[in-house]
C-alpha positions as CSV (number, residue, x, y, z in Angstrom):
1,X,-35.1,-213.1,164.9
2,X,-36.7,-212.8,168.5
3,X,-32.7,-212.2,169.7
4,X,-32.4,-209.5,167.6
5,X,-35.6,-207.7,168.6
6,X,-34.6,-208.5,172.1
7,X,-31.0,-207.4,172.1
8,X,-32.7,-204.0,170.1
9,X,-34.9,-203.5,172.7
10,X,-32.4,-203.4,175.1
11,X,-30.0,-201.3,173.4
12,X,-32.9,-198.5,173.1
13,X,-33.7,-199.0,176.9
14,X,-30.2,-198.7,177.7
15,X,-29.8,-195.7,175.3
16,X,-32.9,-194.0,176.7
17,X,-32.0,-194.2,180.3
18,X,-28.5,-192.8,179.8
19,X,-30.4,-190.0,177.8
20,X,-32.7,-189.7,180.8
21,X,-30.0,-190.0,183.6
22,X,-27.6,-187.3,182.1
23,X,-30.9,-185.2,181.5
24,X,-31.6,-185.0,185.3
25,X,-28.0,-184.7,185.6
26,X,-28.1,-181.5,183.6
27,X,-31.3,-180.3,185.6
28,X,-30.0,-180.9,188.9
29,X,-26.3,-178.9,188.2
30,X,-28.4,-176.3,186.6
31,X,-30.8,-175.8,190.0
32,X,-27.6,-176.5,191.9
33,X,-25.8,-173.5,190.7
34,X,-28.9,-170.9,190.8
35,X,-29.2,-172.1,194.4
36,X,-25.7,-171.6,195.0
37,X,-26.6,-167.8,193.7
38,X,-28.9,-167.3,195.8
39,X,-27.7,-168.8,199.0
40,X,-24.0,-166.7,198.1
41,X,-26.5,-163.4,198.2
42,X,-28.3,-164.3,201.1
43,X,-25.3,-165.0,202.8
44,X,-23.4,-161.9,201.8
45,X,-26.2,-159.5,203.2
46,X,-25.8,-160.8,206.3
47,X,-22.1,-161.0,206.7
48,X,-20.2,-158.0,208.2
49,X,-17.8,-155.5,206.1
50,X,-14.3,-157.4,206.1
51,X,-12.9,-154.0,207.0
52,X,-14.8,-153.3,210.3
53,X,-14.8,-156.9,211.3
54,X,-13.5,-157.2,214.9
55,X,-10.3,-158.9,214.8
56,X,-9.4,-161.3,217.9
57,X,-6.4,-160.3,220.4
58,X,-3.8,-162.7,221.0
59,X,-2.1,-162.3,223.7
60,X,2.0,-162.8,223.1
61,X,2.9,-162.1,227.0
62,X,3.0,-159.3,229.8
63,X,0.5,-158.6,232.2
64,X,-1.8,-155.5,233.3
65,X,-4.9,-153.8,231.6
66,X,-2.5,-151.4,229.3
67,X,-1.5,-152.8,226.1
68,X,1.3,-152.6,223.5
69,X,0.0,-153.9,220.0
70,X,2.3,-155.8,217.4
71,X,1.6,-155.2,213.7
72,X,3.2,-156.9,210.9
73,X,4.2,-155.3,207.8
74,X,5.8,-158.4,205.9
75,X,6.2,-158.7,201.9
76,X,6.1,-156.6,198.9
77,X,3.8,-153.7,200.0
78,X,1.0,-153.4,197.5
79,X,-2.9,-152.7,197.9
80,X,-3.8,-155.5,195.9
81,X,-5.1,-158.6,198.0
82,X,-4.4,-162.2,197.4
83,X,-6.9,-165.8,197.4
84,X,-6.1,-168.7,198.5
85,X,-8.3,-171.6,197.5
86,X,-11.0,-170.7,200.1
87,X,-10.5,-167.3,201.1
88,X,-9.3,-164.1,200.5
89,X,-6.8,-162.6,202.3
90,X,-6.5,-158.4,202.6
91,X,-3.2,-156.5,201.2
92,X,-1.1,-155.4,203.0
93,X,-2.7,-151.2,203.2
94,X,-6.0,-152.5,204.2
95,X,-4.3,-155.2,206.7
96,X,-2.7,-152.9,208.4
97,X,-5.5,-149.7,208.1
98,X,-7.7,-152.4,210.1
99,X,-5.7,-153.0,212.7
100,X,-5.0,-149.1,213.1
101,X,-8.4,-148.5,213.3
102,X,-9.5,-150.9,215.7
103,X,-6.2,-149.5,217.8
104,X,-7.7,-146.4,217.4
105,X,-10.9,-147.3,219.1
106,X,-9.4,-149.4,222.2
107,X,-8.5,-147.0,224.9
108,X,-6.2,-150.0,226.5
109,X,-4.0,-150.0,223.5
110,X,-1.3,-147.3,224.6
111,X,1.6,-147.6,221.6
112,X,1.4,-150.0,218.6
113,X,5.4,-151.5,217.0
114,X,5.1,-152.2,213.5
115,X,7.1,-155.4,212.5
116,X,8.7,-154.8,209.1
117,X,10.0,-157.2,206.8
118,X,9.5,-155.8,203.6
119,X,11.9,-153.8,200.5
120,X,9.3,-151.9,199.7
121,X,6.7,-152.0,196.7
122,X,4.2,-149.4,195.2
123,X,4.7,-145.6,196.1
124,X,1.0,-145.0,196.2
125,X,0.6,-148.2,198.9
126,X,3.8,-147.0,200.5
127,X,2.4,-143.4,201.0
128,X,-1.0,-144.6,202.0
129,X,0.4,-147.0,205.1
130,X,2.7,-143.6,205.6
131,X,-0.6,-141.2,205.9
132,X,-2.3,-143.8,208.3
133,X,-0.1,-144.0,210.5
134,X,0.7,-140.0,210.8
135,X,-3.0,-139.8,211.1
136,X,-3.4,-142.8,213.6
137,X,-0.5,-140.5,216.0
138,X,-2.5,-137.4,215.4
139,X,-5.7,-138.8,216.6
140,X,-4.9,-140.8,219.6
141,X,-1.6,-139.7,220.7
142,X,-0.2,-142.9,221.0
143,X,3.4,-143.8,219.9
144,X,4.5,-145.8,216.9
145,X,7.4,-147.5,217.0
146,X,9.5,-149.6,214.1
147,X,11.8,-153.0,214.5
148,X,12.8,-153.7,211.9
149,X,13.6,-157.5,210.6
150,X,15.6,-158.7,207.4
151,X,15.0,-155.9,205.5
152,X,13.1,-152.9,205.4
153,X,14.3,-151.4,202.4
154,X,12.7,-148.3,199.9
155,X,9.1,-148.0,200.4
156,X,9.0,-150.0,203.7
157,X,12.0,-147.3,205.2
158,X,9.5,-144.3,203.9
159,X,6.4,-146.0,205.9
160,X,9.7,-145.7,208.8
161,X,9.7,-142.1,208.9
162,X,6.4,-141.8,210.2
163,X,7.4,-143.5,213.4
164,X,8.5,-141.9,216.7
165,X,11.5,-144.4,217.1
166,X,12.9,-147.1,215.0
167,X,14.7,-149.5,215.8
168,X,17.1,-151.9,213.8
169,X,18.2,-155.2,213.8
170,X,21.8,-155.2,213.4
171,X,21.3,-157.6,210.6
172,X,19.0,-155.4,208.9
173,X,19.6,-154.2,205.4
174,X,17.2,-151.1,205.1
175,X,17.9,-147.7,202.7
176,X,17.5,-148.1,199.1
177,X,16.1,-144.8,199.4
178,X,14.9,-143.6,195.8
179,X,12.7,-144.8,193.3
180,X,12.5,-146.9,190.5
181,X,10.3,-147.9,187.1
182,X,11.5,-151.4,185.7
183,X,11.7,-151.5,181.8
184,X,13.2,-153.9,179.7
185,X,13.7,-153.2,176.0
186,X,13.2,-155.4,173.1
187,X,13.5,-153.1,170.1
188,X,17.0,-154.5,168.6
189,X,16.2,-158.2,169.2
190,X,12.8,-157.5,167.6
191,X,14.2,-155.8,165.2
192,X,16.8,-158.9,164.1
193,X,14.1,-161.1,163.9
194,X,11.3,-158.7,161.8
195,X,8.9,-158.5,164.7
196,X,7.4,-154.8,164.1
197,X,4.8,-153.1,166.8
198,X,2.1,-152.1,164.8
199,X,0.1,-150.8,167.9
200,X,-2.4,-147.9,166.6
201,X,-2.1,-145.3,169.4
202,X,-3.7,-141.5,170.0
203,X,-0.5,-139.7,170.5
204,X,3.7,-140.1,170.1
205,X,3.9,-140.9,173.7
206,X,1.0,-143.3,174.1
207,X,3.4,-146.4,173.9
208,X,5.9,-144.5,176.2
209,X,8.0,-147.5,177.9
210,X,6.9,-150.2,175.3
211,X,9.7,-153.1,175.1
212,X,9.1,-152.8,171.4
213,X,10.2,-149.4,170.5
214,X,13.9,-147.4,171.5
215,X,12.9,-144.7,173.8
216,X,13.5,-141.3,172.5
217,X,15.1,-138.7,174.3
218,X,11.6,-136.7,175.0
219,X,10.2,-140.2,176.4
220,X,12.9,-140.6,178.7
221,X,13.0,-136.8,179.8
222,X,9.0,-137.7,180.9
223,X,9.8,-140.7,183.0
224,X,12.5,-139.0,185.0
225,X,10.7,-135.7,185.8
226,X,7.8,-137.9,187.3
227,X,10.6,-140.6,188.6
228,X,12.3,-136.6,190.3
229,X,9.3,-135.8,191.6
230,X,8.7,-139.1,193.7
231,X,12.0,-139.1,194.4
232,X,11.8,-135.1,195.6
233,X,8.7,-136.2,198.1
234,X,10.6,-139.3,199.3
235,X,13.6,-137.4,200.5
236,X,11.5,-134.4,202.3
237,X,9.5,-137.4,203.8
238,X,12.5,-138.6,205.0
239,X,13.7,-135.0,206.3
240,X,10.8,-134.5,208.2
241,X,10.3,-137.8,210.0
242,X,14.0,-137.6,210.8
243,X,14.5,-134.0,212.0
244,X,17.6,-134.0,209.0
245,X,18.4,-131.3,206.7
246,X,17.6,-132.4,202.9
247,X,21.0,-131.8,201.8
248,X,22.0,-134.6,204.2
249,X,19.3,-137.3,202.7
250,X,20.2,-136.5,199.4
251,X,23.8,-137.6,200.2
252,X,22.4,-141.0,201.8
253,X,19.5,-141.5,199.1
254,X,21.0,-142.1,196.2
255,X,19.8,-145.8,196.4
256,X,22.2,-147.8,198.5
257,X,21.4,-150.2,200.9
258,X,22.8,-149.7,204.4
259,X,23.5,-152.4,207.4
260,X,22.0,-152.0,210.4
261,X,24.7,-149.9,212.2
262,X,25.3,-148.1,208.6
263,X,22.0,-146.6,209.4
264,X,22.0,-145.8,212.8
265,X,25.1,-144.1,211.9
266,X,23.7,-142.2,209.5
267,X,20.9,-141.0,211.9
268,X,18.4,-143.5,209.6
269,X,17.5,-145.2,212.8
270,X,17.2,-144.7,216.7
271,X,18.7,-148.0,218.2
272,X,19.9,-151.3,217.3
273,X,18.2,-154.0,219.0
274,X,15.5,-156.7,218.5
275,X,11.7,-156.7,219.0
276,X,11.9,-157.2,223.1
277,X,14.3,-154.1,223.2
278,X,11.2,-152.5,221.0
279,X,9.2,-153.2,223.5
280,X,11.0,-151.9,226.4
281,X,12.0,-148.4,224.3
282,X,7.7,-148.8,224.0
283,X,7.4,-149.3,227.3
284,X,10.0,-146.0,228.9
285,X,8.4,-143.7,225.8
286,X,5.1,-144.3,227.5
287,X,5.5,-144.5,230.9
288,X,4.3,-148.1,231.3
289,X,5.5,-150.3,234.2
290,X,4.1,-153.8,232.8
291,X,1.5,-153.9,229.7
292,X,0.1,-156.8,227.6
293,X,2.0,-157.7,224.2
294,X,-1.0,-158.4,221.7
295,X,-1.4,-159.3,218.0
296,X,-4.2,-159.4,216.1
297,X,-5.6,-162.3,214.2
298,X,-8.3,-162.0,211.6
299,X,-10.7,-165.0,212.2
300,X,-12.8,-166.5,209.1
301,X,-16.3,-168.2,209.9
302,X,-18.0,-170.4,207.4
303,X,-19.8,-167.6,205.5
304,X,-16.3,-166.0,205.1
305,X,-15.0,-169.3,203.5
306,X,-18.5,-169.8,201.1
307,X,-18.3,-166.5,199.8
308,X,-14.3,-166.6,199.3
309,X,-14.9,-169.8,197.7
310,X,-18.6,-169.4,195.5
311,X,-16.4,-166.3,194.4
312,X,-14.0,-168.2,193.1
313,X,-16.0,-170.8,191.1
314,X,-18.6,-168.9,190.0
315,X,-17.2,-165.6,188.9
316,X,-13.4,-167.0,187.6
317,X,-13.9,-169.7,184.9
318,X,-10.1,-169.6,184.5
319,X,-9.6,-170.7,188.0
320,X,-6.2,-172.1,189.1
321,X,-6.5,-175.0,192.0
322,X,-3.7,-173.2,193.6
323,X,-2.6,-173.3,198.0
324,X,-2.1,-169.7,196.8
325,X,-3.3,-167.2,193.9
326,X,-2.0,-163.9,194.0
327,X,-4.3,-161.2,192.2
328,X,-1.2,-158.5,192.7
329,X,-1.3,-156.2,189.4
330,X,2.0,-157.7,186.5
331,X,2.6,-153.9,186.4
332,X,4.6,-152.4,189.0
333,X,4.8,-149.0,187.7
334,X,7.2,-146.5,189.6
335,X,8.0,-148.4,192.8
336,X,9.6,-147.8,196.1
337,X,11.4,-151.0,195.7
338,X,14.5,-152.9,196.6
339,X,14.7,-154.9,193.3
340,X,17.7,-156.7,194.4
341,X,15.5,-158.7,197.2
342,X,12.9,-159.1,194.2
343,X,14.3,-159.5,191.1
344,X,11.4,-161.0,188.9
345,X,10.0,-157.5,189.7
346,X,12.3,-156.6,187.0
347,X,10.8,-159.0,184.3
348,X,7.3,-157.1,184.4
349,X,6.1,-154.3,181.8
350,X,4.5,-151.7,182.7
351,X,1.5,-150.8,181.3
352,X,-0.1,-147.2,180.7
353,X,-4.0,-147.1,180.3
């Protein structure tokens, strides 16, 4: 009987203090998480704007007090940014509006060569990179020059026309000039297997471009006057920022790629040549003898990584313990794009809200 009471006792002891312990527990995580709050808003007051934060120079080679200033333009262009498990990273608009603007504001800095490995992406990114950079001339009267890589194809060959010179690699596939909406239609396999869209909508053309319904004749005459329009503003981009008569783009934009000699043949580009030849056409367009060859580099401290990351676990439950989470909008919409470099751009449905 007195083992009984004993091995009783002992079970309620036991049972209380794990009660007790995952109490605290509770308590603790609870405190925990409003002083993670706080500290995240205290923290965020006191860090700088990401888009006026100085970013560091790195200095690639060349000597003297002049500089010549390398920008990237890499990847699908798009004004949506990306995280990575501890930090955000900017798109590609505000990456390279940054680095403009701090060119802008550093007398040393006498021509900037945009790097461009990219076949395209939105046409409202695409035209926003285009308008800084026709402002960032305007302002400073400083050259911009392009070299371009692999490919710089659609949206990344309209940012082009902005630039005094561009130069090609003679491996370059650039053109695609035109634009293009992905859709994919489902109606008939839907229709096989009794799946109906029962979607209630305002108005006939509310669902215009759903994979569930055939597209009638007054749906598709919609998308291609907007898809004529953009393509309309592309072309007399192209004639202006090529001294070329629109008559002659049309004939090379009807969304063929070109070769690098293709396009230099076709006037589409100055020179052929590689990004040292960039920089010596930089350096006769200016005048400049001898000049440093400087990137930019964006440097995180540790608020930069607490916020990044505090953003991440507190305000995305559905968090994805991922080297590398893209938050770039499943629609694509009407694109400046090169779909043969990016097919699975092809496999998203766009959506009209």
């Amino acid at each position: 009987m007195d083992d009984n009471k004993k091995k009783s006792r002992t079970g309620f002891w036991i049972s209380t203090s794990l009660a007790i312990f995952f109490f605290l527990c509770c308590v603790v995580l609870f405190i925990s998480l409003i002083g993670l709050f706080v500290l995240k808003g205290a923290i965020t007051t006191q860090v700088e704007d990401k888009s006026t934060k100085k970013l560091a120079e790195t200095i690639i080679g060349g000597t003297g007090t002049d500089k010549i200033l390398l920008i990237p333009l890499k990847g699908v262009i798009t004004g949506q940014s990306s995280k990575k498990l501890f930090q955000e990273t900017p798109s590609i608009v505000d990456s390279v509006k940054h680095q403009l603007e701090q060119a802008r504001n550093d007398n040393n800095i006498k021509a900037v060569i945009l790097e461009i490995n990219s076949p395209g992406g939105g046409i409202t990114a695409s035209d926003i990179i285009y308008k800084e950079i026709l402002e960032f001339k305007e302002e400073t009267n400083k050259k911009v020059i392009v070299s371009m890589q692999d490919v710089a194809a659609s949206g990344a060959y309209y940012i082009s026309a902005a630039a005094d010179k561009i130069i090609s690699h003679p491996t370059t596939i650039t053109g695609s000039i035109g634009v293009i909406m992905p859709l994919i239609n489902f109606a008939n396999l839907a229709e096989k297997y009794g799946i109906e869209d029962n979607s209630i909508k305002s108005g006939d053309m509310k669902s215009i471009g759903s994979p569930l319904n055939k597209m009638s004749d007054a749906e598709k005459k919609v998308l291609y006057d907007i898809v004529d329009e953009m393509y309309t503003r592309f072309v007399n981009i192209i004639a202006v920022g090529r001294n070329m008569e629109i008559e002659d783009v049309r004939k090379l934009a009807d969304g063929r790629i070109y070769t690098g000699k293709q396009a230099l043949d076709n006037g589409l580009v100055d020179h052929l040549g590689y990004v040292n030849d960039a920089i010596t056409l930089t350096k006769e367009i200016t005048g400049l003898k001898d000049a440093k060859i400087i990137r930019y580099k964006r440097m995180f401290n540790l608020a930069d990584v607490f916020t990044g990351s505090m953003d991440r676990l507190l305000c995305n439950p559905t968090i994805k313990f991922s080297l590398n989470v893209s938050t770039e909008n499943d629609s694509p919409g009407f694109m400046y794009l090169w779909t043969g470099y990016q097919q699975n751009y092809l496999f998203k449905w766009p959506t009209f809200n």
